[in-house]
OpenMM code with the backbone's topology and positions (N, CA, C; nanometers):
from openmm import Vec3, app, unit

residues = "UNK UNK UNK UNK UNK UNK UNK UNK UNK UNK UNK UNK UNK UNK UNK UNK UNK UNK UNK UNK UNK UNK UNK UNK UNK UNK UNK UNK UNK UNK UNK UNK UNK UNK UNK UNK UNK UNK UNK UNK UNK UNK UNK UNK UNK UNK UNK UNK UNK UNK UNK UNK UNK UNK UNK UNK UNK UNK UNK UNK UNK UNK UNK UNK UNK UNK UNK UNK UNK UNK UNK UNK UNK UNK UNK UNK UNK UNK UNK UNK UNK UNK UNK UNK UNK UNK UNK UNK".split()
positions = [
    Vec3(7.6561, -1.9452, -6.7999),
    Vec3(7.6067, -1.8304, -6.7242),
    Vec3(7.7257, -1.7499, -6.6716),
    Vec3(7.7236, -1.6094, -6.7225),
    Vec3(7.8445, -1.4991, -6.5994),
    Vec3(7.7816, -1.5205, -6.4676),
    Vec3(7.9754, -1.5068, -6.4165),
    Vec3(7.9483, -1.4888, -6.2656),
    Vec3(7.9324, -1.3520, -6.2728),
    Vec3(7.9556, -1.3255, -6.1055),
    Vec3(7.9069, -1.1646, -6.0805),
    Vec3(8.0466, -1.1208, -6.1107),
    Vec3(8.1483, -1.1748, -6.0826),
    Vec3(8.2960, -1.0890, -6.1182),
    Vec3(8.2696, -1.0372, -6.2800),
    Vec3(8.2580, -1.1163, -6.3707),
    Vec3(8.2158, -1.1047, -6.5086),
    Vec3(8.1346, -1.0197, -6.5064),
    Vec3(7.9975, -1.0207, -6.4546),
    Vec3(7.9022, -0.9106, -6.4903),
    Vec3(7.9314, -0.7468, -6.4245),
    Vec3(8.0110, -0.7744, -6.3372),
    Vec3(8.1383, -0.6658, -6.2635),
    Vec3(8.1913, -0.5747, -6.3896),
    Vec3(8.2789, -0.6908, -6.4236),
    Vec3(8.3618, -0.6300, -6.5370),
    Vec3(8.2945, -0.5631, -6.6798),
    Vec3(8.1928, -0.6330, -6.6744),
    Vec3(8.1064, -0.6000, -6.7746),
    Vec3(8.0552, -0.4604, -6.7555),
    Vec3(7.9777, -0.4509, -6.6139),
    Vec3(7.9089, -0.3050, -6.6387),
    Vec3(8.0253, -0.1769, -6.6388),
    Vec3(8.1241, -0.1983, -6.5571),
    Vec3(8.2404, -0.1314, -6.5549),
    Vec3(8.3145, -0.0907, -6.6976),
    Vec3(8.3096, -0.1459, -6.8046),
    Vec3(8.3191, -0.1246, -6.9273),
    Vec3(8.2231, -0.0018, -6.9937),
    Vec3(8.0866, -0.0260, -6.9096),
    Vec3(7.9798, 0.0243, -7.0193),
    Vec3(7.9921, 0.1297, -6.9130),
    Vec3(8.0642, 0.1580, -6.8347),
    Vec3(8.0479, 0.2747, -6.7197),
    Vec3(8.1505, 0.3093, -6.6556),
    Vec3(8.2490, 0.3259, -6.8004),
    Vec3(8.3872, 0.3193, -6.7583),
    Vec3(8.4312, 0.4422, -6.6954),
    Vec3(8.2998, 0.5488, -6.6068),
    Vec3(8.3486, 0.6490, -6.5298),
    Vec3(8.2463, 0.6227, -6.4054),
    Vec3(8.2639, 0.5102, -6.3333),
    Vec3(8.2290, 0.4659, -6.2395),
    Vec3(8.3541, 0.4004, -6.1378),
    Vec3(8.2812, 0.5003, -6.0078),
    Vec3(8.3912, 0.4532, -5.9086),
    Vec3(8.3848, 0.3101, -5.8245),
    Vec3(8.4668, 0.2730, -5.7962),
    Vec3(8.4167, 0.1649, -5.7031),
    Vec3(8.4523, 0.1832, -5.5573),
    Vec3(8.4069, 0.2479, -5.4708),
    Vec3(8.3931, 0.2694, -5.3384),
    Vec3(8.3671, 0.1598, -5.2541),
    Vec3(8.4477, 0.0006, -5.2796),
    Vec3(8.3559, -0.1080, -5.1123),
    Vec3(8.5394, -0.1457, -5.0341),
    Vec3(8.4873, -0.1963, -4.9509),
    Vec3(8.6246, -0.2704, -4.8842),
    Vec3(8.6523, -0.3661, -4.9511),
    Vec3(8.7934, -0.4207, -4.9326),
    Vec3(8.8455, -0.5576, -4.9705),
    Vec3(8.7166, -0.6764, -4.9631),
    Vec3(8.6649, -0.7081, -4.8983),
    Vec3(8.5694, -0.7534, -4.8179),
    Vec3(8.4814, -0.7926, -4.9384),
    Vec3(8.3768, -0.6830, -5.0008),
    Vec3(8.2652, -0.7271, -5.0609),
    Vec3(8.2623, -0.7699, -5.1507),
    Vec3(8.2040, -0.9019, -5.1877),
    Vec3(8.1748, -0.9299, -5.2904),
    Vec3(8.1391, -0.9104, -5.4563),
    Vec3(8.1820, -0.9435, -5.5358),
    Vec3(8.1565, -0.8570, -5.6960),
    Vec3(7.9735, -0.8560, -5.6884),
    Vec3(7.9124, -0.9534, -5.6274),
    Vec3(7.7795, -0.9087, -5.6801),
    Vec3(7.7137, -0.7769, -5.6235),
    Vec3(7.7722, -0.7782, -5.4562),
    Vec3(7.7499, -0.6554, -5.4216),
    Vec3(7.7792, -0.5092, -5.4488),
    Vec3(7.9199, -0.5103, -5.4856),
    Vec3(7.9519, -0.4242, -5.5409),
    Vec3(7.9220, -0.3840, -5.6375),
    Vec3(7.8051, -0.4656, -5.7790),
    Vec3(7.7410, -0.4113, -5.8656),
    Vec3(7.6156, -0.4043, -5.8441),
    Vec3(7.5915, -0.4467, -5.7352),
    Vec3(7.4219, -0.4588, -5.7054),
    Vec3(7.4183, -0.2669, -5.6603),
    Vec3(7.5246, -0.2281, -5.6087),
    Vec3(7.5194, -0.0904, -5.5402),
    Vec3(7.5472, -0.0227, -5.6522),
    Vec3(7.6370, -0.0501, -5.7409),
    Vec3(7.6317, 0.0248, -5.8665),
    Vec3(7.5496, 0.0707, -5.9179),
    Vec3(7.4554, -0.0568, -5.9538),
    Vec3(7.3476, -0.0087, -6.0046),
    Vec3(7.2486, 0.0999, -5.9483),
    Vec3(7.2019, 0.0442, -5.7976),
    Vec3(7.1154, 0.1625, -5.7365),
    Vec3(7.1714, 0.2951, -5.7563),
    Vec3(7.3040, 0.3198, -5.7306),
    Vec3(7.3602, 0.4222, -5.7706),
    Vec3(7.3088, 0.4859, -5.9328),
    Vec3(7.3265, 0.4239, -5.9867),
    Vec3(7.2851, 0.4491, -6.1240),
    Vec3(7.1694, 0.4959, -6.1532),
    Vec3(7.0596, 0.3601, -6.0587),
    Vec3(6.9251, 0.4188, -6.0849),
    Vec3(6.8779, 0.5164, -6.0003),
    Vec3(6.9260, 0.5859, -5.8764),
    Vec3(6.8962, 0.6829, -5.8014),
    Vec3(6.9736, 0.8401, -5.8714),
    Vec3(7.0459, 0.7876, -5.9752),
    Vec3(7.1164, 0.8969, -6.0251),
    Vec3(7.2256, 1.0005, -5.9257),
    Vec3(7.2612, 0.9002, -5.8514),
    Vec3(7.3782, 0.9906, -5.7791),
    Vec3(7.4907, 1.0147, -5.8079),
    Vec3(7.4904, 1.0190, -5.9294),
    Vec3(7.6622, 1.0154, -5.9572),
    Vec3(7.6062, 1.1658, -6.0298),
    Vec3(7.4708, 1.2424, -6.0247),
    Vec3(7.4756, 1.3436, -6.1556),
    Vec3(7.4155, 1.4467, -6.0035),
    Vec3(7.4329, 1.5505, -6.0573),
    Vec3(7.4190, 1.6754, -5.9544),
    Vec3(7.2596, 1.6711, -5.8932),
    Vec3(7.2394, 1.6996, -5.7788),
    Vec3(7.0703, 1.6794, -5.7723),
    Vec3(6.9987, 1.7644, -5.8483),
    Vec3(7.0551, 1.9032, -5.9089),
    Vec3(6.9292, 1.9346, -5.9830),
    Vec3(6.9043, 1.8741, -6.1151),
    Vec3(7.0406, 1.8086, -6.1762),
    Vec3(6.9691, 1.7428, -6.2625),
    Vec3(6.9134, 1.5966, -6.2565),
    Vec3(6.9172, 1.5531, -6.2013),
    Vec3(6.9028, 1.3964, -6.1550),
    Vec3(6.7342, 1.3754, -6.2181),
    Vec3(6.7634, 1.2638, -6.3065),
    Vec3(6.6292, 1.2415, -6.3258),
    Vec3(6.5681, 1.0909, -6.2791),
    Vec3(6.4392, 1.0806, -6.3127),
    Vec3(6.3830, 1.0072, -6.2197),
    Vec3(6.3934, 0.8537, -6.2445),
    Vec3(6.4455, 0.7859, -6.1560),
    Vec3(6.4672, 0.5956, -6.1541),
    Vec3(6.4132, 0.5359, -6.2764),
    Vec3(6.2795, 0.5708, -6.3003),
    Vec3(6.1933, 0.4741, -6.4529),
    Vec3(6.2919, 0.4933, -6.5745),
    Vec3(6.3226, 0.6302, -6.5620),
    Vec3(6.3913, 0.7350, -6.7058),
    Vec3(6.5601, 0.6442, -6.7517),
    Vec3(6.6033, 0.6631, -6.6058),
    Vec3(6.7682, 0.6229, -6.5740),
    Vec3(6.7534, 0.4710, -6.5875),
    Vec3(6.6418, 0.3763, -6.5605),
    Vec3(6.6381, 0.2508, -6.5735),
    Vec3(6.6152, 0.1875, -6.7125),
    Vec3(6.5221, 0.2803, -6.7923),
    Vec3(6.5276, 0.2503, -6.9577),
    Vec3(6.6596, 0.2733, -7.0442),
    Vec3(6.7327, 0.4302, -6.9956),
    Vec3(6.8481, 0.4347, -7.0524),
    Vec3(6.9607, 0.3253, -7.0443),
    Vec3(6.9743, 0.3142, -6.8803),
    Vec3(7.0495, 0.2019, -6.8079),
    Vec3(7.0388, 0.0698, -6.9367),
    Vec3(6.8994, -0.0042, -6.9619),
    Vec3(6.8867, -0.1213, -7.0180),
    Vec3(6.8983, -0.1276, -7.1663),
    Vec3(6.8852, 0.0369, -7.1959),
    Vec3(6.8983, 0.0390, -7.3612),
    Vec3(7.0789, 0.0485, -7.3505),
    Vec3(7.1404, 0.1009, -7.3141),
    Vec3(7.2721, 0.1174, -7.2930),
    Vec3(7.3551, -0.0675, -7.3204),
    Vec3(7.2620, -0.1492, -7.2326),
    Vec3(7.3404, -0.2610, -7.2238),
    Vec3(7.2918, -0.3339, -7.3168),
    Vec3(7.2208, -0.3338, -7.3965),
    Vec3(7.1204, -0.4181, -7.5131),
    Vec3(7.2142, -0.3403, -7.6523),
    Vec3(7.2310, -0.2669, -7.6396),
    Vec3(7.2865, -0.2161, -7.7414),
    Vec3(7.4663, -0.2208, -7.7031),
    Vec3(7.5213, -0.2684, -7.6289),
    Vec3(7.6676, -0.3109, -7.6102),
    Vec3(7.7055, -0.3744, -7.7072),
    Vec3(7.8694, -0.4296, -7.7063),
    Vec3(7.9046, -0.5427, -7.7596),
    Vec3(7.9592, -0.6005, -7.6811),
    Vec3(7.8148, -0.7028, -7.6155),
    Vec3(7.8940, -0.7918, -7.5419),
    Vec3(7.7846, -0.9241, -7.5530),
    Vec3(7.8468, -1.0342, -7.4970),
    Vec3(7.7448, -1.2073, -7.5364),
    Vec3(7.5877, -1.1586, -7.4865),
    Vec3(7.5207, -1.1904, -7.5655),
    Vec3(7.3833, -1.1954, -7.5265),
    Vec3(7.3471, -1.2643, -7.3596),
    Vec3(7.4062, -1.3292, -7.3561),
    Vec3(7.3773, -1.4328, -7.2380),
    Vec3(7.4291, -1.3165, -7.1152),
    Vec3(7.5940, -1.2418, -7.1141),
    Vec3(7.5780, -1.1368, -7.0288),
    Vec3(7.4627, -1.0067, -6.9878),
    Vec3(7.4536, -0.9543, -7.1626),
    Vec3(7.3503, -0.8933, -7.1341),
    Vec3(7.2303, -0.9175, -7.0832),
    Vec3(7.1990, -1.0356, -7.0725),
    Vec3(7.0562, -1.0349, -7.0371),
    Vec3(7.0988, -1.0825, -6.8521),
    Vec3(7.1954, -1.1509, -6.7975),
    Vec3(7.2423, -1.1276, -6.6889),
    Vec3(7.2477, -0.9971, -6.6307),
    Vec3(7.2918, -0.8760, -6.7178),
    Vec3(7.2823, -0.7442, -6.6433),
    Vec3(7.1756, -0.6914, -6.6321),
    Vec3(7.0762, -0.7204, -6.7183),
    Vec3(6.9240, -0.6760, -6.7619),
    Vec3(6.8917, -0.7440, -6.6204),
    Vec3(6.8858, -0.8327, -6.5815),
    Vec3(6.8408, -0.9468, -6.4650),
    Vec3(6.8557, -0.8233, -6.3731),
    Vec3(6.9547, -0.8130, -6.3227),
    Vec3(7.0429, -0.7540, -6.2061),
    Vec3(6.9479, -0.6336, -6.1993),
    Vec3(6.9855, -0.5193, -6.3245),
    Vec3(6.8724, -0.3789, -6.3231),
    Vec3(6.7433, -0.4559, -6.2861),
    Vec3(6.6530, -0.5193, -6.3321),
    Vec3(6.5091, -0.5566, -6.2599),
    Vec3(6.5558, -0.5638, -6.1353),
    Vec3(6.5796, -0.6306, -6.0755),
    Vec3(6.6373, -0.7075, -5.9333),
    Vec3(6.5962, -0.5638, -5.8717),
    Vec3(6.7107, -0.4826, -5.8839),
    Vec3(6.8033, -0.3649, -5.8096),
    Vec3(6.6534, -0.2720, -5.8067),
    Vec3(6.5929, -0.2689, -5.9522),
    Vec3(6.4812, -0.1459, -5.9408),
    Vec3(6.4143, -0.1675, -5.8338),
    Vec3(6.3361, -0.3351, -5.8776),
    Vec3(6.2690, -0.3567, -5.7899),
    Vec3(6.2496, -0.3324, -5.6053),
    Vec3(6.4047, -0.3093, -5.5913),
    Vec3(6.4378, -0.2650, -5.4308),
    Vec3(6.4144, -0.1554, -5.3978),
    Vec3(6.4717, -0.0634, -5.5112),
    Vec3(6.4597, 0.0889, -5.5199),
    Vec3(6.3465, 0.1762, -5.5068),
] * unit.nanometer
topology = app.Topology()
chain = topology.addChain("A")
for resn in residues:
    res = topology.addResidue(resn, chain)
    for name in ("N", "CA", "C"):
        topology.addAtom(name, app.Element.getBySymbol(name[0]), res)
């Protein structure tokens, strides 16, 4: 099983124009757990175009299914996006 540093590094690859904004302090899972919401709230794209969480969450999971990376990560990041939507 990836840890969260791994699944860190992982989405950071597939989103290699993603900032990482936390303190020394937080943890890798947190710091991708916020990634993601970020992702799925679409704040990294201007508000008028920002489209809606369901849309950004299919792209999000087709994005990582279609990587090259171990199955066993991907489906760890797939985990994480449910998780994260589910909060959202």
């Amino acid at each position: 099983m990836s840890n969260e540093a791994d699944l860190l590094t992982a989405y950071l690859g597939l989103w290699n124009n993603r900032a990482v904004k936390a303190g020394a302090s937080a943890e890798p899972g947190e710091i991708l757990r916020e990634l993601i919401r970020r992702e799925l709230l679409d704040e990294n794209a201007h508000p008028r175009t920002r489209k809606p969480k369901h849309e950004k969450f299919y792209v999000s999971v087709k994005r990582v299914m279609g990587a090259d990376l171990p199955a066993i990560e991907k489906a760890n990041l797939v985990s994480v996006y449910v998780r994260v939507m589910e909060d959202v």
